[in-house]
C-alpha positions as CSV (number, residue, x, y, z in Angstrom):
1,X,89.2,-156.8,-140.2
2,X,90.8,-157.6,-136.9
3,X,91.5,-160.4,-135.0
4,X,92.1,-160.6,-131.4
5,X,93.2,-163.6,-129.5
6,X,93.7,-164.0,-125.5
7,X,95.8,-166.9,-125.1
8,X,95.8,-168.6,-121.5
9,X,96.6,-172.1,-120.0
10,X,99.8,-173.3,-120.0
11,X,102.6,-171.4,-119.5
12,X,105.4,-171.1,-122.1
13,X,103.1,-172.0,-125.3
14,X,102.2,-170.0,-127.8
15,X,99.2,-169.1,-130.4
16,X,99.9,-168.7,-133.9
17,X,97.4,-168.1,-137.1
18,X,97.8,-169.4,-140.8
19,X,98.0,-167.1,-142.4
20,X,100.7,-165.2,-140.5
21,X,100.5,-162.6,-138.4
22,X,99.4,-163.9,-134.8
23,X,101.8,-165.2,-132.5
24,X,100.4,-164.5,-129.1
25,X,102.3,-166.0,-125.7
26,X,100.0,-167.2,-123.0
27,X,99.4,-164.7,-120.9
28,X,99.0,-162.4,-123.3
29,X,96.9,-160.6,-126.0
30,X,97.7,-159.8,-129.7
31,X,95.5,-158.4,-132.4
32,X,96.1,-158.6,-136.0
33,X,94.4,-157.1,-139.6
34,X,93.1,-159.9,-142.5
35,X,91.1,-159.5,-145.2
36,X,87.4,-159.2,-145.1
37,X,86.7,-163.0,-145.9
38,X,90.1,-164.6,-145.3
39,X,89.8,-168.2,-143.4
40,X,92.3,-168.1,-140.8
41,X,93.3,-171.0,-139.4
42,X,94.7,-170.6,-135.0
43,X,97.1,-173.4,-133.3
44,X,99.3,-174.0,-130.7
45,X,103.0,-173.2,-132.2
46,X,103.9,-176.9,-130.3
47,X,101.2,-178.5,-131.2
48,X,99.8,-179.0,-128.6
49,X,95.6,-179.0,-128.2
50,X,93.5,-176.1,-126.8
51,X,90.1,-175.5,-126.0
52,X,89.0,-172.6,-128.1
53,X,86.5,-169.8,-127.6
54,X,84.5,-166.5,-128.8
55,X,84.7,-166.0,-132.5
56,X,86.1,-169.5,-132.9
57,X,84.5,-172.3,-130.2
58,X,85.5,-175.4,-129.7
59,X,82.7,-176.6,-128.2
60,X,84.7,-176.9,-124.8
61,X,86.3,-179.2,-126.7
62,X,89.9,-180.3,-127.0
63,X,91.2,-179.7,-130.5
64,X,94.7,-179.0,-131.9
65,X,93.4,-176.0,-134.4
66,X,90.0,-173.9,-134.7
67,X,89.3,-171.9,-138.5
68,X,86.8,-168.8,-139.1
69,X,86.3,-166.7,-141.6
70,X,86.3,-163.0,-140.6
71,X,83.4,-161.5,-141.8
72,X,83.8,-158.7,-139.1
73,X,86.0,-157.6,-136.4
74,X,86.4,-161.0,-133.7
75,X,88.2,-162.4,-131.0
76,X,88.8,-165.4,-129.9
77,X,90.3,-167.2,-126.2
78,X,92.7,-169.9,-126.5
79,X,93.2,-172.0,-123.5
80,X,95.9,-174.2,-124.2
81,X,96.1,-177.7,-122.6
């Protein structure tokens, strides 16, 4: 399955997934291939909190990570605070 992220907001961050093989600038886009049924886990590589979208909302909320399970192909904004 793949797993597209857009990362946006604040300049010089960047998106990373657990497990490994995201690691998207803002800016930018990056798409990566899991496991049907792996739970992958997105954050900000400083640790700083994002509000998360798509395939993996937030809510509009503020939170440091966002999870899914990919079930089928997704992607997911990041817009890092």
């Amino acid at each position: 399955m793949s797993l597209s992220v857009t990362a946006g907001g604040r300049s010089g961050e960047r998106v990373v997934s657990n497990p490994a093989g995201l690691n998207v600038a803002t800016g930018a886009t990056a798409t990566a291939q899991f496991a049907p049924g792996t739970s992958v886990t997105l954050s900000v590589a400083s640790g700083r909190d994002a509000i998360w979208g798509g395939a993996c909302s937030s809510g509009g909320a503020k939170t440091r990570t966002c999870t899914l399970t990919l079930n089928a192909n997704s992607s997911v904004t990041a817009n890092v605070q």
